[in-house]
VOKOLKE-24928 format. One record per atom (N, C-alpha, C): atom name; residue number from 0; x, y, z. Coordinates in steps of 0.001 Angstrom, whole numbers, m for minus. Each point is the difference from the previous one (the first is absolute). Layout:
# VOKOLKE-24928
(CA,NUM,(X,Y,Z))
...
***
This chain:
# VOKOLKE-24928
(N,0,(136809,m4436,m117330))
(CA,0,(891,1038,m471))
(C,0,(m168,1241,858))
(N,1,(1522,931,43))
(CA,1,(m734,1010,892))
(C,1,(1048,1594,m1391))
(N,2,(m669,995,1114))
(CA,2,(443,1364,m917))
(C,2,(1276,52,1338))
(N,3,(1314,269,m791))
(CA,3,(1098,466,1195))
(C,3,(332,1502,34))
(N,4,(438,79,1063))
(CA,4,(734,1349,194))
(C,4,(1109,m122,m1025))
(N,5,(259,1114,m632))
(CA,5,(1223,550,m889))
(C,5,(522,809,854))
(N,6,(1449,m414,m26))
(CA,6,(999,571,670))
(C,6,(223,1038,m466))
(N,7,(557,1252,984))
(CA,7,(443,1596,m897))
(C,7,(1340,487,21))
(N,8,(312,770,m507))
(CA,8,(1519,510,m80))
(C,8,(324,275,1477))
(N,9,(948,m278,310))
(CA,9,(759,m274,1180))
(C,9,(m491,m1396,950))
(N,10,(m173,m687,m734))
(CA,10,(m491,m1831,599))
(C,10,(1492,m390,m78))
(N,11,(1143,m357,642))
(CA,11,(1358,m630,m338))
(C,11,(m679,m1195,m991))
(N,12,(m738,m596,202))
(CA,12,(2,m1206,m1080))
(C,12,(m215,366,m1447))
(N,13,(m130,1447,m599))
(CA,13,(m119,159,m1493))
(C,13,(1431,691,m76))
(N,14,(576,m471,513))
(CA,14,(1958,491,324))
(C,14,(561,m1434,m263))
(N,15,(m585,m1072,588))
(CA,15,(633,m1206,m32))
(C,15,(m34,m1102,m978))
(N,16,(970,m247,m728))
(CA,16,(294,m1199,m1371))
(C,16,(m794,m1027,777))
(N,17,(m1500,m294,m616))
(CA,17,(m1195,m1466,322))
(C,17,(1359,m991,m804))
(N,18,(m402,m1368,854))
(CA,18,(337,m899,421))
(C,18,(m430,m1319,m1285))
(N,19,(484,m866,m357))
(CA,19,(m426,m633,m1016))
(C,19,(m1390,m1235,609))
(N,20,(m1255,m373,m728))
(CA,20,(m425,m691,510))
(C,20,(24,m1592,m206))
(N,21,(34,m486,1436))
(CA,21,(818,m1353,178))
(C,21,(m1171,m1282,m163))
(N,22,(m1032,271,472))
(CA,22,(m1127,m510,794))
(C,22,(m1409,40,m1138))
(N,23,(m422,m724,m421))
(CA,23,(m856,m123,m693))
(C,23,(m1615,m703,162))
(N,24,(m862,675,171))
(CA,24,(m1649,m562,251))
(C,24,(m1078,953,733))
(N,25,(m831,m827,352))
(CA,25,(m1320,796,301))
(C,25,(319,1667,417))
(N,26,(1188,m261,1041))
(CA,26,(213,1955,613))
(C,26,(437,556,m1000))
(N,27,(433,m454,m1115))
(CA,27,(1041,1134,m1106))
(C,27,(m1654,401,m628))
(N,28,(m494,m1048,m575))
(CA,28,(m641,m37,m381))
(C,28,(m1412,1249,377))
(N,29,(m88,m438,1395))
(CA,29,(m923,933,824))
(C,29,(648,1914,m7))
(N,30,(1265,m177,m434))
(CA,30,(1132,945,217))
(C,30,(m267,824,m1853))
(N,31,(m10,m840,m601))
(CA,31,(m383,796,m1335))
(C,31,(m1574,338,m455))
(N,32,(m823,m740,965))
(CA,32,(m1754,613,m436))
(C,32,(70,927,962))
(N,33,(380,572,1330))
(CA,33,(236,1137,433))
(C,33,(409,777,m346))
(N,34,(1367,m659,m677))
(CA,34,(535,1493,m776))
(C,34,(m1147,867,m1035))
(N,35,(m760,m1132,m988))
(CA,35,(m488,583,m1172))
(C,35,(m1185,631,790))
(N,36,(m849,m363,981))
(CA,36,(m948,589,492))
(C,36,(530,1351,679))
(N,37,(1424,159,443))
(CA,37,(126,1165,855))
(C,37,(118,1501,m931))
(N,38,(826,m900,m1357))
(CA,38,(299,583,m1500))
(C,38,(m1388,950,m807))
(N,39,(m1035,m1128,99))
(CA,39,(m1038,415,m616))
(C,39,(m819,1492,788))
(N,40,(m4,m461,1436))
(CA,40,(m748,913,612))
(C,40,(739,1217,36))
(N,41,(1086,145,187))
(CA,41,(450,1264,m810))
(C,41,(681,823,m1041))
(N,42,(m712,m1056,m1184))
(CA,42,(363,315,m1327))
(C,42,(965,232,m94))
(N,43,(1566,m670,m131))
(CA,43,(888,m341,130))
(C,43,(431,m569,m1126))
(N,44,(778,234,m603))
(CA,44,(986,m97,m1411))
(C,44,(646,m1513,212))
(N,45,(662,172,1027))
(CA,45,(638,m1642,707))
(C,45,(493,398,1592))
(N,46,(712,m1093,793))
(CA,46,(m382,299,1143))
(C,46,(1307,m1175,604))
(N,47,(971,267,686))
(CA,47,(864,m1005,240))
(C,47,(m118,m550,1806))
(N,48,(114,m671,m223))
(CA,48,(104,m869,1620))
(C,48,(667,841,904))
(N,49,(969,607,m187))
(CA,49,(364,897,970))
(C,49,(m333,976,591))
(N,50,(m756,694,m1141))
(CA,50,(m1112,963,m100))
(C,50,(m1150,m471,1176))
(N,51,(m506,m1010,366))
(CA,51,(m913,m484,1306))
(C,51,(1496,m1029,874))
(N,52,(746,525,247))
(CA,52,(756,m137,935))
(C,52,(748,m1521,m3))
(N,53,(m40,m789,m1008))
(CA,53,(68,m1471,m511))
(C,53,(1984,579,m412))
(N,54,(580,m671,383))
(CA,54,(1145,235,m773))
(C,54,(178,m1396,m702))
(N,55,(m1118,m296,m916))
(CA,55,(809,m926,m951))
(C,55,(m303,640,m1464))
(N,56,(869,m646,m677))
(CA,56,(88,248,m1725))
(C,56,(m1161,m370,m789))
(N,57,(m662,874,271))
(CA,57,(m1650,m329,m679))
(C,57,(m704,1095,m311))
(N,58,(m578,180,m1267))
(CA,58,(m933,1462,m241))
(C,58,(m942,m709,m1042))
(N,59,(m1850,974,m265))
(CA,59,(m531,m645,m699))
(C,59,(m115,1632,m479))
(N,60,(m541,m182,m1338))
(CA,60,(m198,1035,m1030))
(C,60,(m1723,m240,m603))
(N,61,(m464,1479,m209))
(CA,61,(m693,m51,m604))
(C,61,(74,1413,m968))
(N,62,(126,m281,m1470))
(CA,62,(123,915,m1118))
(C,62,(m394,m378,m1160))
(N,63,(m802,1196,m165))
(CA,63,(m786,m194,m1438))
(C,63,(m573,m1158,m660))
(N,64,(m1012,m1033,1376))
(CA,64,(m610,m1016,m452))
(C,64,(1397,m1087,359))
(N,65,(811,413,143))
(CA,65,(1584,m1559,361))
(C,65,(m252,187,1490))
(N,66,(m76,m1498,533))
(CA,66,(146,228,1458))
(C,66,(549,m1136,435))
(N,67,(730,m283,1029))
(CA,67,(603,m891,223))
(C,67,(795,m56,1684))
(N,68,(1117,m726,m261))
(CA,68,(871,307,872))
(C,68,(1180,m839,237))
(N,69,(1406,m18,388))
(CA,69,(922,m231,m144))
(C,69,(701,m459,1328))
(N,70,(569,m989,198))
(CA,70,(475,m676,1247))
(C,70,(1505,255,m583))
(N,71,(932,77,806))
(CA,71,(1431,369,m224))
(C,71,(276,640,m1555))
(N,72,(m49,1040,35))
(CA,72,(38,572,m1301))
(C,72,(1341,234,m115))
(N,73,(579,36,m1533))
(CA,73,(1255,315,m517))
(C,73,(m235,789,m940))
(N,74,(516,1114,110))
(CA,74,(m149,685,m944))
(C,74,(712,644,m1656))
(N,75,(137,163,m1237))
(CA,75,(625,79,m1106))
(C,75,(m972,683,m699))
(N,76,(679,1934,151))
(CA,76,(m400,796,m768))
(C,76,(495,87,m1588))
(N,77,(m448,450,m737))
(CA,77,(211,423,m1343))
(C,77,(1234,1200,m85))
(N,78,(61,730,m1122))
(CA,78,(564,502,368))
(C,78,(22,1937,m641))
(N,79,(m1211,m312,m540))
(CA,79,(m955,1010,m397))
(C,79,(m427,913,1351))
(N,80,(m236,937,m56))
(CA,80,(m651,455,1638))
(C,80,(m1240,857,m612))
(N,81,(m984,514,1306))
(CA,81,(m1058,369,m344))
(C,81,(333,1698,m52))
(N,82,(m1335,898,m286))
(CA,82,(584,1294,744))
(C,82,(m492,314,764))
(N,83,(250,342,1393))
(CA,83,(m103,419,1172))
(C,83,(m1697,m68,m33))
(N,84,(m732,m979,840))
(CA,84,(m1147,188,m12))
(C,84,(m650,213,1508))
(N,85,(m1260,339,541))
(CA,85,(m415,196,976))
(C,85,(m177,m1562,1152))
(N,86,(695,346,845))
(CA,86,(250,m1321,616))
(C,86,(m229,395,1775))
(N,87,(m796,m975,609))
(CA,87,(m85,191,1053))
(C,87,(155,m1195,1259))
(N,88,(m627,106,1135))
(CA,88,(313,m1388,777))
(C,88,(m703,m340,1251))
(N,89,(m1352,m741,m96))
(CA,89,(m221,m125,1103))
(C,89,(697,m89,1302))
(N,90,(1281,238,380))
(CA,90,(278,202,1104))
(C,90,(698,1221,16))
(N,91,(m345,744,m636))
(CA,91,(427,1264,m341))
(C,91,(m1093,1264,m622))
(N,92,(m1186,m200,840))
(CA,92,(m858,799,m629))
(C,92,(m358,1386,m194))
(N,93,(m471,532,m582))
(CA,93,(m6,1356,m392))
(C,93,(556,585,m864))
(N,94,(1375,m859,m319))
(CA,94,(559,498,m841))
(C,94,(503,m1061,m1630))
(N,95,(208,1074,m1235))
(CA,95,(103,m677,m748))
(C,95,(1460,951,m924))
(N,96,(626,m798,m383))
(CA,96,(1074,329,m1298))
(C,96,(194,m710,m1014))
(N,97,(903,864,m1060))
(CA,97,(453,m617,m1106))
(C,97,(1088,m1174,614))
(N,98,(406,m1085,m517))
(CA,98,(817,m553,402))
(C,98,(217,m1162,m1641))
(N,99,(1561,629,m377))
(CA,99,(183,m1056,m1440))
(C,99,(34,m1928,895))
(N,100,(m835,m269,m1017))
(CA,100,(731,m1653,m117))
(C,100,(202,m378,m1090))
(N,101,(166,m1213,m219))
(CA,101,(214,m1100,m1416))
(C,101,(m1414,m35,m418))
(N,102,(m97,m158,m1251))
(CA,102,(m946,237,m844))
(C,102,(m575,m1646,275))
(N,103,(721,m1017,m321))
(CA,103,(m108,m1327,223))
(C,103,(567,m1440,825))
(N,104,(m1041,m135,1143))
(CA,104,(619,m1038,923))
(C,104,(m371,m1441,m103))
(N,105,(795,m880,590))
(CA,105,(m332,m1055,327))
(C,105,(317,m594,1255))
(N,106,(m1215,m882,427))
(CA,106,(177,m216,1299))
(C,106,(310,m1468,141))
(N,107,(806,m665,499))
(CA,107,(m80,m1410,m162))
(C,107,(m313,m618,1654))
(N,108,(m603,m1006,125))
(CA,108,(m12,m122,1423))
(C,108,(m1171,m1621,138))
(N,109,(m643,85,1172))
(CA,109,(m711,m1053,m49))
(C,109,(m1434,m62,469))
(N,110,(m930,m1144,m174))
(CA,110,(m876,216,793))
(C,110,(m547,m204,1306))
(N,111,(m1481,m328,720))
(CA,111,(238,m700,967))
(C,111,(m127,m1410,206))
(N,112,(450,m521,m1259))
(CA,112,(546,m1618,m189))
(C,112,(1285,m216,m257))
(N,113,(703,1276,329))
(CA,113,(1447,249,m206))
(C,113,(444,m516,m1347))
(N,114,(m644,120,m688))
(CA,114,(m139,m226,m1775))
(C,114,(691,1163,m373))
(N,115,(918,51,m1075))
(CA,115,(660,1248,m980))
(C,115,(m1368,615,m310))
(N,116,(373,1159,m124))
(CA,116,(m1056,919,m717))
(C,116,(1221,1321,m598))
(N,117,(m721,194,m1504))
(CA,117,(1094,1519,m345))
(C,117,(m1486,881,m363))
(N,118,(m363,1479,411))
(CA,118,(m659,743,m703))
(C,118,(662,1112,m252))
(N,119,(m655,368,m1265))
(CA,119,(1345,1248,m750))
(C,119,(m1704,1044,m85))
(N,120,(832,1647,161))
(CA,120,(m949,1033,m492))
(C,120,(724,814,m464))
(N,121,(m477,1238,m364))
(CA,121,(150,1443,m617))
(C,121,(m804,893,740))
(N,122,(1076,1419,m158))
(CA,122,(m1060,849,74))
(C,122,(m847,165,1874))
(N,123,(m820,47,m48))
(CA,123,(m111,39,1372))
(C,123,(m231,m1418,1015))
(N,124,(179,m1413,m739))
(CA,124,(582,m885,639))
(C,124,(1030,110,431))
(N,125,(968,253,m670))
(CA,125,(1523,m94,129))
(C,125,(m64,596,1192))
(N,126,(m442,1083,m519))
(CA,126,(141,1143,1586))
(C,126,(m92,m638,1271))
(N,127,(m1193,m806,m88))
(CA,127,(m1027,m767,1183))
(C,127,(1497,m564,609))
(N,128,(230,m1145,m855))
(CA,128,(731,m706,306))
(C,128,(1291,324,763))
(N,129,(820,1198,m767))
(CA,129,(1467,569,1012))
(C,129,(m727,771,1036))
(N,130,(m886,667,72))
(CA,130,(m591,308,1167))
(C,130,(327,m1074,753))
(N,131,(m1315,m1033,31))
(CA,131,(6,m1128,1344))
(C,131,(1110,m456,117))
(N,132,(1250,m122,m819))
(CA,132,(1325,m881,87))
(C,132,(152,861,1188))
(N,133,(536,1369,m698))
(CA,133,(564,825,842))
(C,133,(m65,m138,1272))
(N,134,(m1526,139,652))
(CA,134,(m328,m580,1220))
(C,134,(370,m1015,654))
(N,135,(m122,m857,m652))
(CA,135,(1190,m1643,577))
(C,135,(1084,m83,33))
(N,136,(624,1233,m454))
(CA,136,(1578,642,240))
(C,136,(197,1020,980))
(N,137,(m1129,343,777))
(CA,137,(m331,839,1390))
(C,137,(331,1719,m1003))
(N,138,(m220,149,m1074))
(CA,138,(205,1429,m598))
(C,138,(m1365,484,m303))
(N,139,(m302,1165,24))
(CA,139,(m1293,894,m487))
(C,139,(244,434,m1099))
(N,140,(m1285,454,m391))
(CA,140,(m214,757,m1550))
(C,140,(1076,1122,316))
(N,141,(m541,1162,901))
(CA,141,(742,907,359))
(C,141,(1751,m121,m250))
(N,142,(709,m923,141))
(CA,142,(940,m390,62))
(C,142,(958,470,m1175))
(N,143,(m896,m322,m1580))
(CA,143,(539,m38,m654))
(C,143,(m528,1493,m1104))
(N,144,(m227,787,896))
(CA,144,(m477,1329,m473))
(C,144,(1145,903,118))
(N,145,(164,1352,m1057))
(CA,145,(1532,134,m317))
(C,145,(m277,1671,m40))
(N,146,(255,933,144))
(CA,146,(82,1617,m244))
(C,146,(m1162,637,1114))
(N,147,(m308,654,m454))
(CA,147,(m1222,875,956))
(C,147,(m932,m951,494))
(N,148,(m763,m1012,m610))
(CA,148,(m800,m1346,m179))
(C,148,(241,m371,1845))
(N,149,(1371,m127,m70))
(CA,149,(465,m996,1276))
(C,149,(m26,1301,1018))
(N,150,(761,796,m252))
(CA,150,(45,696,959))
(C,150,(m2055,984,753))
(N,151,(m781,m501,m1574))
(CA,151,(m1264,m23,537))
(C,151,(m310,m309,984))
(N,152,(27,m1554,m278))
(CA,152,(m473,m1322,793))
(C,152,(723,583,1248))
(N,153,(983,187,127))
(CA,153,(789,m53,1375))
(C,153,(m307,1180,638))
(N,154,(m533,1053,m379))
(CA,154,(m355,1123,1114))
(C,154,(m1782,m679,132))
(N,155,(m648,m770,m929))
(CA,155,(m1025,m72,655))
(C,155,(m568,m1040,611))
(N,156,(752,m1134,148))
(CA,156,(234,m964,1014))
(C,156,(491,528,1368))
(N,157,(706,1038,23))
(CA,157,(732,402,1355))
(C,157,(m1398,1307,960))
(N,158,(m744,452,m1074))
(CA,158,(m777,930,438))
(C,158,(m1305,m1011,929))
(N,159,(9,938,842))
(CA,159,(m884,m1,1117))
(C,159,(m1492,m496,m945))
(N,160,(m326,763,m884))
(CA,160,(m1021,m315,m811))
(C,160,(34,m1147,m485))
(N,161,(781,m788,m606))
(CA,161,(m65,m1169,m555))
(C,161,(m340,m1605,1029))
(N,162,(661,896,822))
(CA,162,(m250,m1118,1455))
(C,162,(m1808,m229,19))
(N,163,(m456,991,171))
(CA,163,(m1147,55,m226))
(C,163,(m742,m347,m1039))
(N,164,(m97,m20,m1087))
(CA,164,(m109,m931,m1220))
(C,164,(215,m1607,392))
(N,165,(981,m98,679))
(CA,165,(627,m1874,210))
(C,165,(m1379,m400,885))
(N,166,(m13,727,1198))
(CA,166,(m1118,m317,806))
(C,166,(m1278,110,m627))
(N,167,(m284,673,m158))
(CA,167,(m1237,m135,m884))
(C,167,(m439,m759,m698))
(N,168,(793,m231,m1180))
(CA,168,(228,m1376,m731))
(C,168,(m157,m1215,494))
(N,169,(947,m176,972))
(CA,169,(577,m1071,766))
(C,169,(m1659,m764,705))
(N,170,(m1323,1340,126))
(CA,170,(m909,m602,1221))
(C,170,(m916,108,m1204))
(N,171,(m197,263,m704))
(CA,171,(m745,m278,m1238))
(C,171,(106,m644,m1341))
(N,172,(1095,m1061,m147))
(CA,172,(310,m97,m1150))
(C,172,(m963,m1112,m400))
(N,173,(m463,m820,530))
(CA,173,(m970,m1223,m398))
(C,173,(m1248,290,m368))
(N,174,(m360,1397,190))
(CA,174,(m1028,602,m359))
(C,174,(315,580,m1427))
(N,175,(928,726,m312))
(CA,175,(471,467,m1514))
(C,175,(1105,947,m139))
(N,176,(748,m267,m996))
(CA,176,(1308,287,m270))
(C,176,(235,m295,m1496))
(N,177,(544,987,m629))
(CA,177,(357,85,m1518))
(C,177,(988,m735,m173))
(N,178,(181,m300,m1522))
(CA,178,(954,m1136,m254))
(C,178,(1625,431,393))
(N,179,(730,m1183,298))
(CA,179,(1414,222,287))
(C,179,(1059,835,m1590))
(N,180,(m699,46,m668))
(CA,180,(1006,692,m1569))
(C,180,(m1369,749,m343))
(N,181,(732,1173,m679))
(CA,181,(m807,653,m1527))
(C,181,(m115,1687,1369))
(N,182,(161,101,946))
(CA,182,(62,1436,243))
(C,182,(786,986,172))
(N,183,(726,1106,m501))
(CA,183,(997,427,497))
(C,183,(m232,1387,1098))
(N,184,(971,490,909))
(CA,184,(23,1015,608))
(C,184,(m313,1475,m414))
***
């Protein structure tokens, strides 16, 4: 198993709709204990394939003791939403916002025996979960941030300072890094 580089904001591949996966065995396989090892070492909420430069439809989660992970995920929110909670993104570090989702998701998808699998959460699963979708739809957290919030994010992604934050990050992250949710700006 190895720890990967996490890709950062401005990588074109966390821009690009991942690819469905076709191909099934030992590399997927080798492809999801990397993920969870790259996940763990920097305490990471969940963590999508694209996110280490993989454009296929794959993310593993780890929340509140649930951990797992999902090969072509489909997604079917509830229709309850949460309220705006502190949400952040390993490829987007430094910064954190409110960002509403659905209170309750479900993920349907498969494993790596290409077996059905459905897991459903709340609460800050759910979250987990449209997070990593999102990502396999080439969209960021940032994305879906709405009033001052966005226009935050967007002067401090563009600042000279934040660049600096990415790098930093970027040459230290296997050493330690706070979780991808629960901080805000």
């Amino acid at each position: 198993m190895a720890i990967l580089s996490i890709r950062i904001i401005g990588d074109p591949i966390l821009r690009t709709a991942a690819e469905p996966v076709t191909e099934f065995g030992p590399e997927l396989a080798k492809l999801v204990a990397d993920m969870f090892e790259t996940m763990d070492a920097v305490d990471g909420a969940g963590l999508a394939a694209p996110q280490i430069g993989v454009g296929l439809r794959l993310f593993t989660y780890n929340v509140n003791g649930q951990r797992g992970y999902v090969i072509n995920p489909q997604i079917s929110n509830g229709d309850e939403t949460q309220q705006g909670a502190g949400e952040g993104c390993l490829s987007v570090p430094g910064l954190g916002f409110a960002v509403r989702r659905f209170m309750h998701t479900t993920v349907t998808g498969v494993d790596l025996e290409n077996q059905a699998i459905t897991v459903s959460g709340e609460d800050m699963l759910a979250r987990c979960f449209q997070h990593e979708t999102d990502h396999l739809d080439g969209h960021l957290y940032t994305d879906r941030l709405e009033g001052e919030d966005r226009k935050a994010a967007l002067r401090a992604i563009r600042a000279a300072q934040y660049q600096k934050i990415t790098a930093r990050t970027a040459s230290t992250r296997a050493q330690s890094v706070g979780s991808s949710f629960g901080g805000l700006a």
